[in-house]
Biotite code that builds the C-alpha atoms (Angstrom):
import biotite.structure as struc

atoms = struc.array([
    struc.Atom([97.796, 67.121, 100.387], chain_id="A", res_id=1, res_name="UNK", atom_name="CA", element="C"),
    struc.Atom([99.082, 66.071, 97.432], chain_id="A", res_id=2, res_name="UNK", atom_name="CA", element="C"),
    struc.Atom([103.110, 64.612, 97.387], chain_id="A", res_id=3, res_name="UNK", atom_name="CA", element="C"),
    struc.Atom([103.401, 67.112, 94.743], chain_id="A", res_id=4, res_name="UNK", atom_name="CA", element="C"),
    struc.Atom([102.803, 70.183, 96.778], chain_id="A", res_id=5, res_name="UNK", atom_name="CA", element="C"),
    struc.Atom([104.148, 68.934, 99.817], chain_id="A", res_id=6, res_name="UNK", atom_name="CA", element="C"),
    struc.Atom([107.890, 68.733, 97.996], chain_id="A", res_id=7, res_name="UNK", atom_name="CA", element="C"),
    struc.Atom([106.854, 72.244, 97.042], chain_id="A", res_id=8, res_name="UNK", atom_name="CA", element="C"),
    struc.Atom([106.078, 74.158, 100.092], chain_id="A", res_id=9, res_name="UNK", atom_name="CA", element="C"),
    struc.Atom([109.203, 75.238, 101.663], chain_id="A", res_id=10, res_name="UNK", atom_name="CA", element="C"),
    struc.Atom([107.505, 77.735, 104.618], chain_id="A", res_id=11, res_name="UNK", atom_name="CA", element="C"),
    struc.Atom([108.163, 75.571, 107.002], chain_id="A", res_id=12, res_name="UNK", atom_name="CA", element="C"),
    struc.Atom([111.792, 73.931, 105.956], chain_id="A", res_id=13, res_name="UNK", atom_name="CA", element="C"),
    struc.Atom([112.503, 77.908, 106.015], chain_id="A", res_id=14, res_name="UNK", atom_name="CA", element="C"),
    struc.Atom([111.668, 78.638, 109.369], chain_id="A", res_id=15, res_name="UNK", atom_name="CA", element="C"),
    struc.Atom([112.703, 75.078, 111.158], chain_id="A", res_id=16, res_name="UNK", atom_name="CA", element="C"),
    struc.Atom([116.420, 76.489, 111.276], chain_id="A", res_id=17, res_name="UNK", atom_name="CA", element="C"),
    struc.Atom([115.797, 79.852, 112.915], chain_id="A", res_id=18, res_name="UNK", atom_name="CA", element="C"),
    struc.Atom([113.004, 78.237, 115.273], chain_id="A", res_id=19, res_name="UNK", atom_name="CA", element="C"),
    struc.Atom([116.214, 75.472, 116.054], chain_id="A", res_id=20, res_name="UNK", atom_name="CA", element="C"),
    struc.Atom([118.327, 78.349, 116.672], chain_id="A", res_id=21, res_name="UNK", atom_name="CA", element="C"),
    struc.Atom([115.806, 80.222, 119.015], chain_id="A", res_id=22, res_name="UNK", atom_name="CA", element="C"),
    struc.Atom([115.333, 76.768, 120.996], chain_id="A", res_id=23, res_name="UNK", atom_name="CA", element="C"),
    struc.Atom([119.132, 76.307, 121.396], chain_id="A", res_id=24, res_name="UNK", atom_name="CA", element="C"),
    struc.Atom([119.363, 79.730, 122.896], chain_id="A", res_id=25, res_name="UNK", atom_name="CA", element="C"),
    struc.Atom([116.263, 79.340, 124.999], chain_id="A", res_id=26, res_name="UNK", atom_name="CA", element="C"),
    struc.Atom([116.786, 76.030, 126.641], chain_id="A", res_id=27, res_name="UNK", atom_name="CA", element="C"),
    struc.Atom([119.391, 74.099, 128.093], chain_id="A", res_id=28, res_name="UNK", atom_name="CA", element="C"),
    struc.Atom([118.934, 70.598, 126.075], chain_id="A", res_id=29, res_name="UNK", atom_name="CA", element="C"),
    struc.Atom([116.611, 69.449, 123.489], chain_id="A", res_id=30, res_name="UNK", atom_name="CA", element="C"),
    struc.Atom([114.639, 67.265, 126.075], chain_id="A", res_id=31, res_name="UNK", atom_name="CA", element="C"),
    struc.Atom([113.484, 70.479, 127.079], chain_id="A", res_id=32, res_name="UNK", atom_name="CA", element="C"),
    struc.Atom([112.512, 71.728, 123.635], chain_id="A", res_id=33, res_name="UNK", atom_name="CA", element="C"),
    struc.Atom([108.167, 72.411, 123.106], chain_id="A", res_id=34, res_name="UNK", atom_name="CA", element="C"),
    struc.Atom([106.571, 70.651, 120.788], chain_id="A", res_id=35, res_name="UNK", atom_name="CA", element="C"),
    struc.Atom([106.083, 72.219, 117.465], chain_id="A", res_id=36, res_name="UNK", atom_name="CA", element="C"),
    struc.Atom([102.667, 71.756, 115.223], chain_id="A", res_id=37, res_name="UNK", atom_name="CA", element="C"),
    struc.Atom([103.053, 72.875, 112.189], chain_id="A", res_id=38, res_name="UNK", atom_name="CA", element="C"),
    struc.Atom([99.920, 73.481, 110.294], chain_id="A", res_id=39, res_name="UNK", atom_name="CA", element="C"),
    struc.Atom([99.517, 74.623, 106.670], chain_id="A", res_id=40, res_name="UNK", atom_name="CA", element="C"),
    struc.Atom([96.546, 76.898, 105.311], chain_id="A", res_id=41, res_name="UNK", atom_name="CA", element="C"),
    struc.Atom([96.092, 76.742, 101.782], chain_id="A", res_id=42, res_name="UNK", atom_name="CA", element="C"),
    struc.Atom([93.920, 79.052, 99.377], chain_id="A", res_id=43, res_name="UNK", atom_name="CA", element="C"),
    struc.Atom([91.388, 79.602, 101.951], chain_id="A", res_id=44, res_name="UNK", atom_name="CA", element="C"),
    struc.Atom([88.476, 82.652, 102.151], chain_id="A", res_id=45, res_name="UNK", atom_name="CA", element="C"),
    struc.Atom([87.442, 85.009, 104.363], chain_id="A", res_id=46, res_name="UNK", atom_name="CA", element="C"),
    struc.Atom([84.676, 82.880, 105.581], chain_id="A", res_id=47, res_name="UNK", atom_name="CA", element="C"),
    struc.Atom([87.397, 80.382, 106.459], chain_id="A", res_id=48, res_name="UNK", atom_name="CA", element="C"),
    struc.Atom([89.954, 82.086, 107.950], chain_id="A", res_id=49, res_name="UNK", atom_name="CA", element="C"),
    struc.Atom([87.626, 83.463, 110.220], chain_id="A", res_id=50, res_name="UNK", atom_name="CA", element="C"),
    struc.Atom([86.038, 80.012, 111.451], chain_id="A", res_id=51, res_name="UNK", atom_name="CA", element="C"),
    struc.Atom([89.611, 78.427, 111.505], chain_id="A", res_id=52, res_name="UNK", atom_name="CA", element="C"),
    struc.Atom([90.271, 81.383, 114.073], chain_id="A", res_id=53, res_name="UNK", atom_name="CA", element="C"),
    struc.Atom([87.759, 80.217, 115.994], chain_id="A", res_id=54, res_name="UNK", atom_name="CA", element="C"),
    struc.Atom([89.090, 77.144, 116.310], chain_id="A", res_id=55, res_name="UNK", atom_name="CA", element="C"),
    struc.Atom([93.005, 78.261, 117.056], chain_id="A", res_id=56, res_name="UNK", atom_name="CA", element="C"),
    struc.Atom([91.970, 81.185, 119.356], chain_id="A", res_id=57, res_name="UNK", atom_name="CA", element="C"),
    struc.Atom([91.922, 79.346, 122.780], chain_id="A", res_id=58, res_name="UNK", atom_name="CA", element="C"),
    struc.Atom([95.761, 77.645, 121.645], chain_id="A", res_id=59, res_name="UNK", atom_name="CA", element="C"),
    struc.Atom([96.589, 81.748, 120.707], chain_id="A", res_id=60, res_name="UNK", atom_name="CA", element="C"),
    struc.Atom([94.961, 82.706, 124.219], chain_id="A", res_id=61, res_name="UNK", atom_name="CA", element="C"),
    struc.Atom([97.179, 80.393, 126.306], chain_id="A", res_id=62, res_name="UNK", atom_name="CA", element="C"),
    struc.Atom([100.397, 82.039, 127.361], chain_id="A", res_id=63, res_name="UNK", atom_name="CA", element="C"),
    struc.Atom([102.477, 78.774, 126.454], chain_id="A", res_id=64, res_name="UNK", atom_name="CA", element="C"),
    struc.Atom([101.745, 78.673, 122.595], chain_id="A", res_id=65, res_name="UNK", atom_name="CA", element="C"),
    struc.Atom([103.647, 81.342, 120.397], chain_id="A", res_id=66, res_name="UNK", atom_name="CA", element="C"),
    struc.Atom([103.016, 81.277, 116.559], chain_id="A", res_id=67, res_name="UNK", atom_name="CA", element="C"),
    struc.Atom([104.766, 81.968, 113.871], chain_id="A", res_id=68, res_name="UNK", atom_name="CA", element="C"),
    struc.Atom([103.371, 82.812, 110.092], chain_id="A", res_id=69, res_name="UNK", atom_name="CA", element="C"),
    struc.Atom([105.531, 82.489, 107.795], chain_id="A", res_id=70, res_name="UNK", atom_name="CA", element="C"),
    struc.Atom([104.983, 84.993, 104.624], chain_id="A", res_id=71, res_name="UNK", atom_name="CA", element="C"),
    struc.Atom([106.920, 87.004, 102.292], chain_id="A", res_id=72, res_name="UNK", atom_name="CA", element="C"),
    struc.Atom([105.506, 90.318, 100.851], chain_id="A", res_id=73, res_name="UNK", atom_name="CA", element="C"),
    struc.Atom([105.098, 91.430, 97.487], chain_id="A", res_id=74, res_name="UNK", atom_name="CA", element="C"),
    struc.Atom([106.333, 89.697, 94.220], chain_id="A", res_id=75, res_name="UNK", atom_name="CA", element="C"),
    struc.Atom([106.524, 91.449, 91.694], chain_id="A", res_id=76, res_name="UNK", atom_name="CA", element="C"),
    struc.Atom([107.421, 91.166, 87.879], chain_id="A", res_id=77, res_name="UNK", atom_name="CA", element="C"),
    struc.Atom([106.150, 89.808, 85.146], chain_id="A", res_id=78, res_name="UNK", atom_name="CA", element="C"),
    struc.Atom([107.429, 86.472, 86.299], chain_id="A", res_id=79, res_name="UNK", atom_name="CA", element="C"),
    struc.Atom([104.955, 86.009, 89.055], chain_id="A", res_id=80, res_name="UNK", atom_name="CA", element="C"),
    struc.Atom([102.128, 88.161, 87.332], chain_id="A", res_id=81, res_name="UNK", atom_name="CA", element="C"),
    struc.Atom([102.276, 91.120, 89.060], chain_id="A", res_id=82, res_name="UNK", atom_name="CA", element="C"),
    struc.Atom([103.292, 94.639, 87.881], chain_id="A", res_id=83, res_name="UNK", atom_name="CA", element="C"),
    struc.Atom([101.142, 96.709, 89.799], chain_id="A", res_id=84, res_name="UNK", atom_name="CA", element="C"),
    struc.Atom([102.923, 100.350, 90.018], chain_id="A", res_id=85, res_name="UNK", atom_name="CA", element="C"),
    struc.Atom([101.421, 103.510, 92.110], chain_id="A", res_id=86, res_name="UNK", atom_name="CA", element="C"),
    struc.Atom([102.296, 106.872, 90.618], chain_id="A", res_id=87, res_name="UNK", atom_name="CA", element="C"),
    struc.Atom([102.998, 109.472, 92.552], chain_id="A", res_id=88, res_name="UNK", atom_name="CA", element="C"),
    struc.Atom([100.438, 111.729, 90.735], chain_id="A", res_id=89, res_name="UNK", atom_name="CA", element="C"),
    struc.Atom([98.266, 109.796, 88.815], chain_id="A", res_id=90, res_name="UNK", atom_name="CA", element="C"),
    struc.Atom([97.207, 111.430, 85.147], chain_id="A", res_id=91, res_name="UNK", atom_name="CA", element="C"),
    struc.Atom([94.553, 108.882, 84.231], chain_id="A", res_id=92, res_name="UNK", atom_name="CA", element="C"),
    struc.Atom([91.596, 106.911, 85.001], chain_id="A", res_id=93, res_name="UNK", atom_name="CA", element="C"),
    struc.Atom([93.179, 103.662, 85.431], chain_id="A", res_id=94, res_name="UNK", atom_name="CA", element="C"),
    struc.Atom([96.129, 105.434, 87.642], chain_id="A", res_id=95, res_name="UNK", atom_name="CA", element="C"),
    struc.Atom([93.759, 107.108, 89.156], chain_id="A", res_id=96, res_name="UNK", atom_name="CA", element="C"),
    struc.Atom([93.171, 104.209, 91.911], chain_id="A", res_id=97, res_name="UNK", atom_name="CA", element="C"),
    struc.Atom([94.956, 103.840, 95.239], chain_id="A", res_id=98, res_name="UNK", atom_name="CA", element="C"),
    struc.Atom([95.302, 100.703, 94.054], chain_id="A", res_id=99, res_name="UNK", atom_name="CA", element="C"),
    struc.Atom([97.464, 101.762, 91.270], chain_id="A", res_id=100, res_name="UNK", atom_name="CA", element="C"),
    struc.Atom([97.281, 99.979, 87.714], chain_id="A", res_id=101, res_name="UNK", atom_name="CA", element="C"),
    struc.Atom([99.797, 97.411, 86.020], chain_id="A", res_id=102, res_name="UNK", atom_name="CA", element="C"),
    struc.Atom([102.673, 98.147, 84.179], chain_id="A", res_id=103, res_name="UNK", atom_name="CA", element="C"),
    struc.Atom([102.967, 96.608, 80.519], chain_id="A", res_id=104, res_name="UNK", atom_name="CA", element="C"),
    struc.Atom([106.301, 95.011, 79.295], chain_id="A", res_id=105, res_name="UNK", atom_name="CA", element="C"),
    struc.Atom([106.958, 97.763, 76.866], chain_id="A", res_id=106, res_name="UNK", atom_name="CA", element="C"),
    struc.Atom([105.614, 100.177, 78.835], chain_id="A", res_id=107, res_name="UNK", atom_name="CA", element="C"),
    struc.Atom([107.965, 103.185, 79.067], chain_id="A", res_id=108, res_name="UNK", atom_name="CA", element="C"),
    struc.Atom([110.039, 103.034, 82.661], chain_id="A", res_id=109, res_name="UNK", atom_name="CA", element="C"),
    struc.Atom([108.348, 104.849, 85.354], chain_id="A", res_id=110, res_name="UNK", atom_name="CA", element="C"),
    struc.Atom([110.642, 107.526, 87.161], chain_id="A", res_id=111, res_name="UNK", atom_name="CA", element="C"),
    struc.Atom([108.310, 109.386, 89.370], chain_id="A", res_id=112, res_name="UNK", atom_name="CA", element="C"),
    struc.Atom([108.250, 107.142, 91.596], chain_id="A", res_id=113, res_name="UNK", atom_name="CA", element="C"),
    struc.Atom([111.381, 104.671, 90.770], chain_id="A", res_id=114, res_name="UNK", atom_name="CA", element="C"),
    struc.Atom([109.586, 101.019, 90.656], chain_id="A", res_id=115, res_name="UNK", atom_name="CA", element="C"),
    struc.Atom([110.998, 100.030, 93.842], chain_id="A", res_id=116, res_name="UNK", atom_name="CA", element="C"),
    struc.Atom([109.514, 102.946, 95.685], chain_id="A", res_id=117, res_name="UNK", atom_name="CA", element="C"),
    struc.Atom([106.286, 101.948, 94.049], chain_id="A", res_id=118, res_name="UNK", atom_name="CA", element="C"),
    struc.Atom([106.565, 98.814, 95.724], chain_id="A", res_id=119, res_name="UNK", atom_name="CA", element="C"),
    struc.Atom([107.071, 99.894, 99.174], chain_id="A", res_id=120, res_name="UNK", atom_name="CA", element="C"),
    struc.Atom([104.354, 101.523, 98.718], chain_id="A", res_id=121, res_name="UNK", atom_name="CA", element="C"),
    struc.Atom([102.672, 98.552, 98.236], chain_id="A", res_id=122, res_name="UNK", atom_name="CA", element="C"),
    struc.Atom([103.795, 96.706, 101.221], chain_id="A", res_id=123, res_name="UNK", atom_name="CA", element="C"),
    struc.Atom([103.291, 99.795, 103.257], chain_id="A", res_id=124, res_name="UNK", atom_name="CA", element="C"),
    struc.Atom([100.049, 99.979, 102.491], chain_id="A", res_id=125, res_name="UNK", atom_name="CA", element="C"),
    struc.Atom([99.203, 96.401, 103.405], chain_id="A", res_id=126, res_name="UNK", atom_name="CA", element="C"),
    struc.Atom([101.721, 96.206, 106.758], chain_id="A", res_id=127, res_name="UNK", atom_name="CA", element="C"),
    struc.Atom([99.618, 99.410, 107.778], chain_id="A", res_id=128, res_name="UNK", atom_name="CA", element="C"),
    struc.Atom([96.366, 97.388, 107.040], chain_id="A", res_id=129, res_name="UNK", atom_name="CA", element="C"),
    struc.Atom([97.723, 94.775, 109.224], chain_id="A", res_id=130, res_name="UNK", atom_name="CA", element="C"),
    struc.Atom([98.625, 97.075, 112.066], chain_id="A", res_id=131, res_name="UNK", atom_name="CA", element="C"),
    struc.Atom([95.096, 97.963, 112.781], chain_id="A", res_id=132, res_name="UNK", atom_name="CA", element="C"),
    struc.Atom([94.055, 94.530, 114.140], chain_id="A", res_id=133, res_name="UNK", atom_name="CA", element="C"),
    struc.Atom([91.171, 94.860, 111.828], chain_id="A", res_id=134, res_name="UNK", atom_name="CA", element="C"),
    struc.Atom([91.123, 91.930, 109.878], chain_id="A", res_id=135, res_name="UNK", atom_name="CA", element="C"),
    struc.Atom([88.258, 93.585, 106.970], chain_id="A", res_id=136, res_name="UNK", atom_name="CA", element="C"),
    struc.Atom([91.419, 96.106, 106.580], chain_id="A", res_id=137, res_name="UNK", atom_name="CA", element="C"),
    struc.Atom([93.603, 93.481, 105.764], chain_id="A", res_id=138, res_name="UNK", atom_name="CA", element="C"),
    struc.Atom([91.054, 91.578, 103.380], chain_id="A", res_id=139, res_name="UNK", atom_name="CA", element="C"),
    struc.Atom([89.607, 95.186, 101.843], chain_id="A", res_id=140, res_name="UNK", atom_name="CA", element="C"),
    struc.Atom([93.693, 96.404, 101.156], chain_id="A", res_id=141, res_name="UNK", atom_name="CA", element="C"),
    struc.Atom([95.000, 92.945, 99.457], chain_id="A", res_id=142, res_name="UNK", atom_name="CA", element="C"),
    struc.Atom([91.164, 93.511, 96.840], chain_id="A", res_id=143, res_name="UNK", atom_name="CA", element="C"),
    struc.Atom([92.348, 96.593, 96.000], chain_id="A", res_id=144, res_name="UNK", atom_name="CA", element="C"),
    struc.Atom([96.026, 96.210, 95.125], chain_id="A", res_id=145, res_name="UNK", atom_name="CA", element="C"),
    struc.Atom([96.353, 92.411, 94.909], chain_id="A", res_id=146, res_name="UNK", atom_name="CA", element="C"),
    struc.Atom([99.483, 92.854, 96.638], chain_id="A", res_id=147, res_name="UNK", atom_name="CA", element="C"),
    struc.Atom([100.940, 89.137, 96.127], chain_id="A", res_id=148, res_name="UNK", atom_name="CA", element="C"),
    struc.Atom([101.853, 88.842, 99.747], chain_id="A", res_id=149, res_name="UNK", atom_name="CA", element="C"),
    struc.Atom([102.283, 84.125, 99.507], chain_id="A", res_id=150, res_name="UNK", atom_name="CA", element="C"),
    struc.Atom([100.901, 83.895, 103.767], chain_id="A", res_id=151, res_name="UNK", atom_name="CA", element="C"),
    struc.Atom([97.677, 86.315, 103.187], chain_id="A", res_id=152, res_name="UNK", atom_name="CA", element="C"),
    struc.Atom([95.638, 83.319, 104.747], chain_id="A", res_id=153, res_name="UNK", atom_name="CA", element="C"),
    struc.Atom([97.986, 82.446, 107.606], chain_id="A", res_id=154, res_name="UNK", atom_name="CA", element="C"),
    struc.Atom([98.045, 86.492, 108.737], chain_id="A", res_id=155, res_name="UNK", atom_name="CA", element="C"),
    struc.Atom([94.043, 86.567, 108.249], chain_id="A", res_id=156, res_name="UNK", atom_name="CA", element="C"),
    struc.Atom([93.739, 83.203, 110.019], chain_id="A", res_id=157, res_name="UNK", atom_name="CA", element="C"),
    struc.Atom([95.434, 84.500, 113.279], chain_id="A", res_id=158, res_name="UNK", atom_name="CA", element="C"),
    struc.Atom([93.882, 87.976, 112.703], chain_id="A", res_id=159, res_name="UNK", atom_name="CA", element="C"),
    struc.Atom([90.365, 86.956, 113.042], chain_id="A", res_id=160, res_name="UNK", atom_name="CA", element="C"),
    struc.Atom([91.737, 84.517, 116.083], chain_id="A", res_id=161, res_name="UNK", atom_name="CA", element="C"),
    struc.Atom([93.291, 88.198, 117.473], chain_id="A", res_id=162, res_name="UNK", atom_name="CA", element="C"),
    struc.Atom([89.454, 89.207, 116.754], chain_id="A", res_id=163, res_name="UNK", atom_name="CA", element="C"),
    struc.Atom([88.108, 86.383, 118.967], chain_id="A", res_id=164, res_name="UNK", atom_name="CA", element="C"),
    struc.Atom([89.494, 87.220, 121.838], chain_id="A", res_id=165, res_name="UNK", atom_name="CA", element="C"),
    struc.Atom([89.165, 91.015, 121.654], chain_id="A", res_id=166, res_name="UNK", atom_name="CA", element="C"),
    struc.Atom([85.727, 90.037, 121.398], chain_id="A", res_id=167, res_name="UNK", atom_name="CA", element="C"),
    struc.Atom([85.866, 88.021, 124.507], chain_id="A", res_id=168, res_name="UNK", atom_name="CA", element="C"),
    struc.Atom([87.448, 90.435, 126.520], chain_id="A", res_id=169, res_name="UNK", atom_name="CA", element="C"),
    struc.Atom([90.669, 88.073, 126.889], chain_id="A", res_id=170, res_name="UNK", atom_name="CA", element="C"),
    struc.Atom([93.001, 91.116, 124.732], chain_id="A", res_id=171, res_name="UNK", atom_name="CA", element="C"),
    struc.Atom([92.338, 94.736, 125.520], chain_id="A", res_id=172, res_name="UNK", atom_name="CA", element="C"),
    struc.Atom([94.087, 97.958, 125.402], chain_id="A", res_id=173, res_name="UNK", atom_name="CA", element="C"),
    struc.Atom([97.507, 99.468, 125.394], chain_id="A", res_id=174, res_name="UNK", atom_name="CA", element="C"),
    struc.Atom([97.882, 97.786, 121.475], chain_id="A", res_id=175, res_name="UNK", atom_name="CA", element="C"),
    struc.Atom([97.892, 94.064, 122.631], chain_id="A", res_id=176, res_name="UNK", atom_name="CA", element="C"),
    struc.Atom([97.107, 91.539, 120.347], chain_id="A", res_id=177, res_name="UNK", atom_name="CA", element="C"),
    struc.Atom([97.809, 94.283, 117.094], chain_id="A", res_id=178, res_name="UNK", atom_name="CA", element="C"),
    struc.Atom([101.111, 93.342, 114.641], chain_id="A", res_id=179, res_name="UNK", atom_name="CA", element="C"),
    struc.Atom([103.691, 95.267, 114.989], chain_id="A", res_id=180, res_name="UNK", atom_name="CA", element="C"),
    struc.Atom([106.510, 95.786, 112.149], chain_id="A", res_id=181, res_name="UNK", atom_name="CA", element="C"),
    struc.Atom([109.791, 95.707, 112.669], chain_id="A", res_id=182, res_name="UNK", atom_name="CA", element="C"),
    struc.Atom([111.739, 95.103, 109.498], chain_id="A", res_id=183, res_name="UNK", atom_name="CA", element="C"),
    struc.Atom([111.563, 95.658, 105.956], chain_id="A", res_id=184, res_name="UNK", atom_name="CA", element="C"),
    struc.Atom([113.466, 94.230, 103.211], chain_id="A", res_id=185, res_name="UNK", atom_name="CA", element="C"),
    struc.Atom([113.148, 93.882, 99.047], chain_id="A", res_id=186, res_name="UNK", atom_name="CA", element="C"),
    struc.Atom([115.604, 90.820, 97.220], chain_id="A", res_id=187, res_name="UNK", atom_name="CA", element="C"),
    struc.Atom([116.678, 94.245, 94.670], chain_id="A", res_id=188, res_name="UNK", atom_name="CA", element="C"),
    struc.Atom([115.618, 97.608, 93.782], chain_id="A", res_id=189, res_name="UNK", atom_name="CA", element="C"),
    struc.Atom([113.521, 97.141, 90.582], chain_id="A", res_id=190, res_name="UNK", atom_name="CA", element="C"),
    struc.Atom([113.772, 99.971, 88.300], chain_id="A", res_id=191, res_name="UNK", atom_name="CA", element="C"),
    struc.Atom([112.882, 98.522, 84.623], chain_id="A", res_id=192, res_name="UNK", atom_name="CA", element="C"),
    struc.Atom([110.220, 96.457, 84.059], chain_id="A", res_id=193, res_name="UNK", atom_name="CA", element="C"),
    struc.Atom([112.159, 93.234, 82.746], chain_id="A", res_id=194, res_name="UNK", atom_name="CA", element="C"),
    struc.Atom([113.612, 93.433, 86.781], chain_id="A", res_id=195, res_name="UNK", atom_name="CA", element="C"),
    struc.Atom([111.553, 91.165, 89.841], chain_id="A", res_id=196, res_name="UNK", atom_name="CA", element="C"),
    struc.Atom([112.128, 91.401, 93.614], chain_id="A", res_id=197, res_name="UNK", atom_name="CA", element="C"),
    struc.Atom([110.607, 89.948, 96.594], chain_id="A", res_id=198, res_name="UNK", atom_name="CA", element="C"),
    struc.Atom([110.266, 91.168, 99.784], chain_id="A", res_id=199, res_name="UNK", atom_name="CA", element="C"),
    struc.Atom([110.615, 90.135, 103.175], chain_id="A", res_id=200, res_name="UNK", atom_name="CA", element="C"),
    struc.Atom([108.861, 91.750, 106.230], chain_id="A", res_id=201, res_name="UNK", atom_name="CA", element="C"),
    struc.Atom([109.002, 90.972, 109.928], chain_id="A", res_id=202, res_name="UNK", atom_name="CA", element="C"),
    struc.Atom([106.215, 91.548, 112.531], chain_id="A", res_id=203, res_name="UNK", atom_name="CA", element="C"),
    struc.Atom([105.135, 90.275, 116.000], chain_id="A", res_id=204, res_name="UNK", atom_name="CA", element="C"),
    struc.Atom([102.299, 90.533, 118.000], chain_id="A", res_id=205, res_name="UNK", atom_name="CA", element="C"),
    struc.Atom([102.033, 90.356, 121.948], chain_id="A", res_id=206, res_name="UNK", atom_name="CA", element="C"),
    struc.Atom([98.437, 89.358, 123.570], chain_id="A", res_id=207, res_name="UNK", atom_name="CA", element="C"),
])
């Protein structure tokens, strides 16, 4: 990559302090501290993802590698581009979508739902897509809404690796190898238009 966007990605400066701190409670010295690969997936495609879970399903399948994906959820406000807003009973053709429609800087404020609510929505919709396992789900949920969630390609990638092994027979049954959410957060509660949040969700996944 470029020097450019390597000073710009900050996923994994993020996560090196909390991965630190689970080391430091996990073993007794660094000298006993696993290596850590770091590996970043840019603007990939389905057709992508997919083969690069090939590739990374064997390191998924061994019980000595864990991964972690770093992504937040949605960001919205005009700011990054994305206003999309789900009434709760749409009146029009362009509400009329699950995927909602996008709000207009001098649109009126929506009350019914508030913005934020909208938003969980939103997430909801795509955490629930991610729970299945089903890695289509995930893909057909973020064409609808364009949910802006910034590690789409990192979840897909080690979706369709989840895939590969289901369809080897090497994850089966009692929900192995299917995400799991466990917290939810937004950065603020958006209620006009001129507002923004981000959110923050947390998930694991146990093969």
């Amino acid at each position: 990559m470029s020097t450019g966007a390597d000073e710009t990605e900050h996923s994994l400066e993020m996560h090196l302090p909390y991965i630190y701190k689970m080391f430091s409670l996990t073993f007794k010295s660094a000298a006993e501290y696993p290596p850590l690969v770091p590996i970043l997936v840019g603007n990939t495609d389905s057709t992508a993802e997919r083969d690069y879970g090939k590739i990374l399903a064997p390191y998924l399948a061994d019980p000595t590698s864990v991964f972690v994906v770093s992504s937040d959820f949605c960001h919205w406000g005009t700011r990054f581009q994305y206003t999309r807003y789900l009434p709760a009973s749409p009146s029009s053709a362009a509400a009329s979508s699950a995927g909602g429609y996008s709000l207009k800087r001098h649109d009126k404020k929506p009350t019914n739902p508030p913005i934020y609510e909208s938003i969980g929505r939103l997430d909801k919709m795509a955490m629930d897509a991610i729970e299945t396992g089903k890695h289509d789900n995930f893909l057909g949920n973020l064409k609808e809404t364009n949910n802006t969630v910034c590690g789409r390609h990192p979840i897909g990638v080690v979706m369709a690796a989840i895939e590969v092994l289901q369809s080897e027979g090497k994850v089966s049954g009692d929900g192995k190898g299917k995400f799991k959410f466990v917290r939810y957060e937004r950065s603020s509660e958006v209620e006009d238009i001129s507002d923004s949040s981000v959110s923050y969700a947390s998930a694991y996944a146990a093969l």
